[in-house]
C-alpha positions in Angstrom: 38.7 76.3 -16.7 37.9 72.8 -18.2 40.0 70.1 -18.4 39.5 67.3 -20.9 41.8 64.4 -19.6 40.2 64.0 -16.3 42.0 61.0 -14.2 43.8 59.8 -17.0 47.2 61.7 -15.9 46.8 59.8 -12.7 47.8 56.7 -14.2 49.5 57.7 -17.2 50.9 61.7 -17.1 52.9 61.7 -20.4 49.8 61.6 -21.9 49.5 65.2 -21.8 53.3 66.4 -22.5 53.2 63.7 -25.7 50.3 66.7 -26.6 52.6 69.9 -26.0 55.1 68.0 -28.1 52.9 67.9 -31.1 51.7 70.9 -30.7 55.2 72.3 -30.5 56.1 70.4 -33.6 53.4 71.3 -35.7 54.6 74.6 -34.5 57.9 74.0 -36.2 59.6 75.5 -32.7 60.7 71.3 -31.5 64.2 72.2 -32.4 64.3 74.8 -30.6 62.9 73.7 -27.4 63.8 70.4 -27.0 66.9 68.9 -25.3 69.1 66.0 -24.6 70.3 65.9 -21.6 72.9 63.2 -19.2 72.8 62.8 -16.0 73.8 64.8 -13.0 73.0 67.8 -14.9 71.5 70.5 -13.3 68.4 72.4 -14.9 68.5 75.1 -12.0 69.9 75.7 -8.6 68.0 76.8 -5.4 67.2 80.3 -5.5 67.3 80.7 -9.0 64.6 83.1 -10.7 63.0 81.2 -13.9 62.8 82.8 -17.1 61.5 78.7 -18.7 59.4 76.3 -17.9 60.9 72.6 -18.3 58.3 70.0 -19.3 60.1 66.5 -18.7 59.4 64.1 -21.6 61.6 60.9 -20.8 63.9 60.1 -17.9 63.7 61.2 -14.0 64.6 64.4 -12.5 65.3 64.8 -8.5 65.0 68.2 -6.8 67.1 68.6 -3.8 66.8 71.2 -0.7 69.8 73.2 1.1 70.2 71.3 4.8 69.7 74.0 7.5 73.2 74.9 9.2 75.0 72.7 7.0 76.8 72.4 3.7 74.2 69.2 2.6 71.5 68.8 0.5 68.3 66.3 1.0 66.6 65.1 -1.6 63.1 65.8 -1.3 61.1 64.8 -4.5 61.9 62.8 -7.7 59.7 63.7 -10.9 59.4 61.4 -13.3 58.4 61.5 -17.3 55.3 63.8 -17.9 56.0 66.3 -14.7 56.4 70.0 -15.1 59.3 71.4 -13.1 59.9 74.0 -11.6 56.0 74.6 -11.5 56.0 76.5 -8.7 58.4 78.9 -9.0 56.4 79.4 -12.9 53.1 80.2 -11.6 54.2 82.3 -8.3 57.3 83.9 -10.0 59.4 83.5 -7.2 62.6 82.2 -6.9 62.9 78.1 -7.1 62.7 76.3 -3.8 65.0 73.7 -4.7 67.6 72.2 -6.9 67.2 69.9 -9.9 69.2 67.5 -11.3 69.0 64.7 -13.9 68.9 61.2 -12.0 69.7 59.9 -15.9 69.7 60.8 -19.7 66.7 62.6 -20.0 64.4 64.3 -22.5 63.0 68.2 -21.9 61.7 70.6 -23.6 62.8 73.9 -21.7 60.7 76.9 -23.1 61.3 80.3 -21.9 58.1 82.4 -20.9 58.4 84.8 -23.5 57.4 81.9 -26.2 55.7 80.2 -23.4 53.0 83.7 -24.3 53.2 83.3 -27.9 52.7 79.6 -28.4 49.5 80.1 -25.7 48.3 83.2 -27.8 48.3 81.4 -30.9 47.3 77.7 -29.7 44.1 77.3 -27.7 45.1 73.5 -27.5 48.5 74.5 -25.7 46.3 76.5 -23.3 44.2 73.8 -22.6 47.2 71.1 -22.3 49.3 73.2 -20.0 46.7 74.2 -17.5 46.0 70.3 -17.3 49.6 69.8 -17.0 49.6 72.5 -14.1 46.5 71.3 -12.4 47.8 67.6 -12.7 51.2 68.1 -11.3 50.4 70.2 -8.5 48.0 67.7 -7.4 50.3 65.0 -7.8 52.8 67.5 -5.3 49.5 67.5 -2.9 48.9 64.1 -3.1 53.1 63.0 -2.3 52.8 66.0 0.0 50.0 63.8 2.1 52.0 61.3 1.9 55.5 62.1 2.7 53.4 63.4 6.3 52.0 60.5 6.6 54.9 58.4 6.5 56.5 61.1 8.7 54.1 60.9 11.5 54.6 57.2 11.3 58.2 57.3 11.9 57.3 60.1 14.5 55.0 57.3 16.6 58.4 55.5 15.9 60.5 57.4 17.8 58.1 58.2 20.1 57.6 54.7 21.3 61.3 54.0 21.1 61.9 57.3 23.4 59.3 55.8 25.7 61.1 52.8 25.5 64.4 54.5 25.9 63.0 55.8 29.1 62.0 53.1 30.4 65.0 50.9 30.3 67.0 53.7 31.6 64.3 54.2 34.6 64.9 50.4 34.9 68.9 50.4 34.8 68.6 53.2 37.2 67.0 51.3 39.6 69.2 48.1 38.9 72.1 50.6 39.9 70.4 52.1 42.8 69.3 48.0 44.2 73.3 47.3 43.2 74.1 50.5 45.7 71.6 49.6 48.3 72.9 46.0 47.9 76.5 46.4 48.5 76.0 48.9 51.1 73.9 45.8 52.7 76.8 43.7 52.0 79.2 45.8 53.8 77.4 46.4 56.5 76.8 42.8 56.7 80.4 42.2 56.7 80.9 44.6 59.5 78.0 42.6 61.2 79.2 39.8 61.4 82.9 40.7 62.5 81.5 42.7 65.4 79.0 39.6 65.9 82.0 37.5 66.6 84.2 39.9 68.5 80.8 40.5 70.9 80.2 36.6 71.2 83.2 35.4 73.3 83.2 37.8 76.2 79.1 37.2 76.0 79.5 33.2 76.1 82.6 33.6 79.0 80.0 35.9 80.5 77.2 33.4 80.5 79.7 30.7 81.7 80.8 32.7 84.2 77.4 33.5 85.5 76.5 30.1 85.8 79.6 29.2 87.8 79.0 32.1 89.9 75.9 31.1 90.6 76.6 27.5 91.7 79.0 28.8 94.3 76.5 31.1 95.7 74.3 28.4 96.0 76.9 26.1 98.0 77.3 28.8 100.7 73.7 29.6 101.1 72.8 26.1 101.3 74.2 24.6 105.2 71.2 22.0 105.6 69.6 22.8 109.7 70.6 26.5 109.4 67.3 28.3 109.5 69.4 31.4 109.1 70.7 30.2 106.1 67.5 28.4 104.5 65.9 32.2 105.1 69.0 33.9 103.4 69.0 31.6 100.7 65.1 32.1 100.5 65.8 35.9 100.2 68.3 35.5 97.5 65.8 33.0 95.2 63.3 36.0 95.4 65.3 37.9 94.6 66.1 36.0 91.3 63.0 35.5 90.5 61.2 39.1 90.8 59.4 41.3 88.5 59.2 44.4 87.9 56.4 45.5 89.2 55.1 49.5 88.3 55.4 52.6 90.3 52.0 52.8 91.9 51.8 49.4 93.4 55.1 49.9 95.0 53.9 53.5 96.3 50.6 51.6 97.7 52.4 49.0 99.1 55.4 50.9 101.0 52.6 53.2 102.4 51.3 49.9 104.2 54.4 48.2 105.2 55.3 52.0 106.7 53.0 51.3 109.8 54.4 47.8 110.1 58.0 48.5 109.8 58.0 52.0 111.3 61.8 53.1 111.7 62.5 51.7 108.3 64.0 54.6 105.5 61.6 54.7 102.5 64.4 53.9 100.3 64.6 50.4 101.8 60.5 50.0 102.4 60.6 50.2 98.3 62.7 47.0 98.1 60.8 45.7 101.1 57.8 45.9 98.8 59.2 44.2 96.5 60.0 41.3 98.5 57.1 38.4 98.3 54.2 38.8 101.4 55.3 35.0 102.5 59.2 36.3 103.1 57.4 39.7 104.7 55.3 37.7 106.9 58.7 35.6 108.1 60.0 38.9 109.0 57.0 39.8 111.3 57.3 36.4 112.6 61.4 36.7 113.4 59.9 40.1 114.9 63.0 42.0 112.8 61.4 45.9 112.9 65.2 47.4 112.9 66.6 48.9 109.5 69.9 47.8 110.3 68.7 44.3 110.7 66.2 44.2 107.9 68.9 45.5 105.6 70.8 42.6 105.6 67.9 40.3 104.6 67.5 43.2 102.0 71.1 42.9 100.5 70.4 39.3 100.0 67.3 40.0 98.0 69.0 42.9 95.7 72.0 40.4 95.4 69.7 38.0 93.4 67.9 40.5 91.8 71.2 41.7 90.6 72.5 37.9 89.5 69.0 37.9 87.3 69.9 41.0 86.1 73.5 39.8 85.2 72.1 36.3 83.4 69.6 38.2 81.5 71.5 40.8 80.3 74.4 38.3 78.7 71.0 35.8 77.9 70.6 38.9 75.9 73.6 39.7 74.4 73.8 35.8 73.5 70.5 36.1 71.3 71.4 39.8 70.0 74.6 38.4 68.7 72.5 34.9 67.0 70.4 36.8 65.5 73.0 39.7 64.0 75.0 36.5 62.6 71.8 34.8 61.1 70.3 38.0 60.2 74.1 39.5 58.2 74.7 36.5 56.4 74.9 37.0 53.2 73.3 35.9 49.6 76.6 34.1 49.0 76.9 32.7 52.7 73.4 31.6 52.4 71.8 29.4 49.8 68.0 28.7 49.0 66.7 26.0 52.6 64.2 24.7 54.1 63.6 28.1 56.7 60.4 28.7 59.1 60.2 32.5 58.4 59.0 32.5 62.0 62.5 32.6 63.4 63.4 35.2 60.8 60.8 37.6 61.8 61.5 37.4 65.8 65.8 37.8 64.5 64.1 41.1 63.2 62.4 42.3 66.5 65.6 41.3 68.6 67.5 43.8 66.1 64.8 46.2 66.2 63.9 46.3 69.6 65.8 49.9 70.3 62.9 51.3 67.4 59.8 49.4 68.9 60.4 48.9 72.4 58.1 51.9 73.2 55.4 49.9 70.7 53.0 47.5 72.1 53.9 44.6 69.9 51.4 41.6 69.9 52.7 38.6 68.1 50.6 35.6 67.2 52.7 33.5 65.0 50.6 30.2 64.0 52.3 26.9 63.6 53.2 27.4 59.9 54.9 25.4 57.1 58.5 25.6 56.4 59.5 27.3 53.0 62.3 26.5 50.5 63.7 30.6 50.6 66.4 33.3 51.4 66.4 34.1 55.3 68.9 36.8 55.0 66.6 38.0 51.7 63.3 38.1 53.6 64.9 39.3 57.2 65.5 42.2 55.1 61.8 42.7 54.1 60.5 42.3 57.7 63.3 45.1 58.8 62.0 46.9 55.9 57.9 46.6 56.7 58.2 47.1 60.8 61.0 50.2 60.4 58.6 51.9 58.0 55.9 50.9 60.4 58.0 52.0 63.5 58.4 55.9 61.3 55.0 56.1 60.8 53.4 55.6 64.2 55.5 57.8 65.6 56.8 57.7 69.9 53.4 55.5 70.6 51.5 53.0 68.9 50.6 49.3 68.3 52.0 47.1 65.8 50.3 43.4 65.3 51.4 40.4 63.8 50.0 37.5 62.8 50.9 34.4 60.1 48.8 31.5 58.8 49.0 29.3 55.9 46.6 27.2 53.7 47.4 24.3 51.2 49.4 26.8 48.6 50.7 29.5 50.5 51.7 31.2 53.8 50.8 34.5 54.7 52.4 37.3 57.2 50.3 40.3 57.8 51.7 43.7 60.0 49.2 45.6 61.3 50.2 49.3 62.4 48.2 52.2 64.4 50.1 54.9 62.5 47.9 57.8 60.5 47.4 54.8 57.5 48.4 55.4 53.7 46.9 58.4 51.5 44.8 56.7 48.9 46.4 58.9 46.2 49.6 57.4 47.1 49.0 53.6 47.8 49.6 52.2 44.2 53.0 54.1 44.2 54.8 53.0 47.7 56.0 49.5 45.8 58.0 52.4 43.0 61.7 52.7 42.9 62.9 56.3 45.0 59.1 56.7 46.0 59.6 57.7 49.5 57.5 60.4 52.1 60.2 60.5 54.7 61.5 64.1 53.7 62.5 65.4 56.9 66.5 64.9 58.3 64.8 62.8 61.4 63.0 60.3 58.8 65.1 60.3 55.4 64.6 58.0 52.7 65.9 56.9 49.6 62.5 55.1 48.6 64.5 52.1 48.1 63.5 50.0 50.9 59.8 48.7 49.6 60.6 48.7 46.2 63.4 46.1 46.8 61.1 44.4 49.5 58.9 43.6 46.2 61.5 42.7 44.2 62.5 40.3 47.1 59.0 38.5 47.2 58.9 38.6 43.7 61.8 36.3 43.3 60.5 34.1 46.1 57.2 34.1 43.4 55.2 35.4 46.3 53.7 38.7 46.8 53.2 41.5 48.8 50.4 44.4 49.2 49.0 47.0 50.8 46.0 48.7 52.6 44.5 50.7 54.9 42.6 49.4 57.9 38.9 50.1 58.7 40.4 50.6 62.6 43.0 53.3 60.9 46.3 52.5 60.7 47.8 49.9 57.3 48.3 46.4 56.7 50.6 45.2 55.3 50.6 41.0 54.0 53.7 39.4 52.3 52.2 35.8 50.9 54.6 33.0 50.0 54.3 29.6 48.1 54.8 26.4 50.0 56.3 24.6 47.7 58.6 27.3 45.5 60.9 26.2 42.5 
């Protein structure tokens, strides 16, 4: 097959239907073959078998394809002057793909394929001009074929990016909900804080008060000046007040040895014997007391101020535990930006947490440190968050350190746990939203606790990161500006 025209219909294609023309009208057949046509006329529906062939000569034709499920068609191709339609369904002699219709007046020539035969038979030029005319509209169909999948890949990307997007921000408002959840739960229970705070705080103070009262009084009737009964009562009594607790085995070694002294004693009242300082012991050797029933009352003295310490610590307690639940519960609207030593903060968080790390040993070196304009409630709740997850991981036993120091710019807090460390696989995703390892009912987690720690440092335009020690266990350091906006 050769093909004369080349390129040419590239840039002009009614360059080779001007050709059929004169060929058809030194035929004598124009009349015949050519139409006028108006718009919105249609040359052939969808489906349609094609007895013709319809060479546009002037005007645009578009050819339109039945939606899928739906009574709509989509235009999918507009021909202009110099195409050959309904080329496909010609040369395969199947029924037409699609629909045409004039897009405005136009100019055809429809010939049907019987004379189609006899004006090839008898014109080698018509031969000639129609398979050019084929070859160049098919490759113009290949060519807006690339395109129209180009430009459909493009919007593909698109939409892909825009579903990524899509994902994203909903990822993102899902969190912002869960935080807003997490939040107001905080917010509650801060509420219901603070109200128990207060109801706890008056029977604690009248306690304290109380206690001090009490033990003024005590110490008017143990004090009669030239008694040397009562200077040794009262001596008992301060002992008492001021006594350890020492551990089981030097208690058990020391009964055993005041046994041979004080031989008629019960060993229920040689273990508070050895309790009692050696000087006080030695008085009693001295007074020669050896009987239990005389001992006992020295005793009873000694357990009375062991009790009384007992009494003031415990409300010395209670006092603290409820300073610390009112600084620690107040909330972001009860508490403005300040001037805070995050010191204080952090040793509010071990009073509160004492009941999950009391088994722990916990070393604390906290450096004299710079105070920081920040939230107190907002980073209380990032130290809960870093020793709890600490307190989870280590388990009934374990060690948890913690140190702070500060140079010109910043302060820095580092925990230091003995727990099993963090898998490596895992350590770029603990900061994520809902990313949580605590599975089990004993440990459950919403894997919201670090993620809003972050966020917390974050707007405090500090940071905080994680690692695994060399000695096993993780580290943990939260690093703050001085001087924050």
């Amino acid at each position: 097959m050769k093909f004369k025209f080349g390129s040419q219909w590239l840039e002009d294609p009614t360059q080779i239907t001007k050709l059929i023309k004169r060929v058809i009208d030194d035929s004598g057949e124009s009349d015949r073959f050519l139409q006028k046509l108006d718009k919105d006329v249609v040359l052939f529906n969808e489906g349609d078998e094609l007895d013709s062939i319809y060479i546009l000569l002037e005007g645009v034709v578009d050819l339109y394809k039945k939606k899928p499920h739906a009574d709509a068609d989509l235009p999918v191709l507009r021909l202009q002057s110099g195409s050959l339609i309904g080329i496909i369904s010609y040369t395969t002699g199947k029924p037409s793909l699609t629909t045409a219709i004039t897009a405005e007046p136009c100019t055809v020539l429809k010939i049907p394929e019987l004379e189609v035969r006899n004006l090839l038979s008898g014109q080698n030029r018509m031969q000639e001009y129609l398979d050019e005319l084929i070859l160049a509209n098919l490759l113009e169909r290949f060519r807006s074929t690339i395109i129209l999948q180009m430009k459909l890949d493009s919007v593909n990307q698109k939409l892909q990016s825009e579903r990524n997007e899509l994902r994203i921000a909903y990822q993102e408002l899902k969190k912002a909900q869960d935080q807003l959840i997490y939040q107001e739960k905080m917010a509650t229970l801060g509420q219901l804080v603070a109200g128990f705070a207060h109801e706890v705080n008056n029977p604690a103070a009248s306690l304290l008060r109380s206690t001090e009262t009490l033990e003024q009084r005590i110490s008017d009737l143990l004090n009669r000046p030239g008694d040397e009964e009562s200077d040794i009562v009262r001596r008992f009594y301060e002992a008492g007040k001021k006594t350890g607790y020492p551990d089981t085995k030097t208690i058990r070694e020391k009964s055993k040895k005041l046994e041979k002294v004080f031989e008629d004693v019960s060993s229920s009242l040689l273990r508070i014997l050895a309790q009692v300082p050696e000087e006080l012991i030695e008085e009693l050797q001295k007074r020669k007391i050896r009987k239990e029933e005389d001992l006992e009352s020295y005793l009873h003295y000694f357990e009375m101020g062991k009790m009384f310490q007992n009494i003031q610590s415990a409300g010395n307690r209670i006092s603290g535990m409820v300073r610390s639940l009112k600084s620690y519960s107040r909330s972001d609207s009860d508490q403005k930006w300040e001037e805070v030593d995050i010191r204080e903060g952090i040793h509010d968080t071990l009073q509160l947490t004492s009941n999950r790390i009391k088994y722990y040993d916990i070393d604390i070196d906290l450096e004299q440190i710079p105070k920081i304009r920040a939230n107190p409630a907002a980073l209380n709740q990032v130290w809960t968050n870093i020793i709890l997850n600490a307190s989870d991981a280590m388990g009934k036993n374990g060690s948890l350190t913690i140190r702070c120091n500060n140079d010109a710019n910043n302060i820095w807090v580092t925990f230091q746990d003995s727990g099993p460390g963090i898998k490596e696989e895992i350590i770029d995703k603990i900061f994520d939203s809902k990313f949580t390892t605590k599975k089990s009912d004993a440990k459950f987690g919403l894997g919201l606790g670090l993620s809003i720690s972050r966020e917390i440092v974050h707007q405090h335009n500090g940071s905080i990161t994680a690692k695994n020690s060399q000695k096993g266990g993780a580290i943990f350091t939260v690093t703050l500006p001085i001087k924050n906006k």
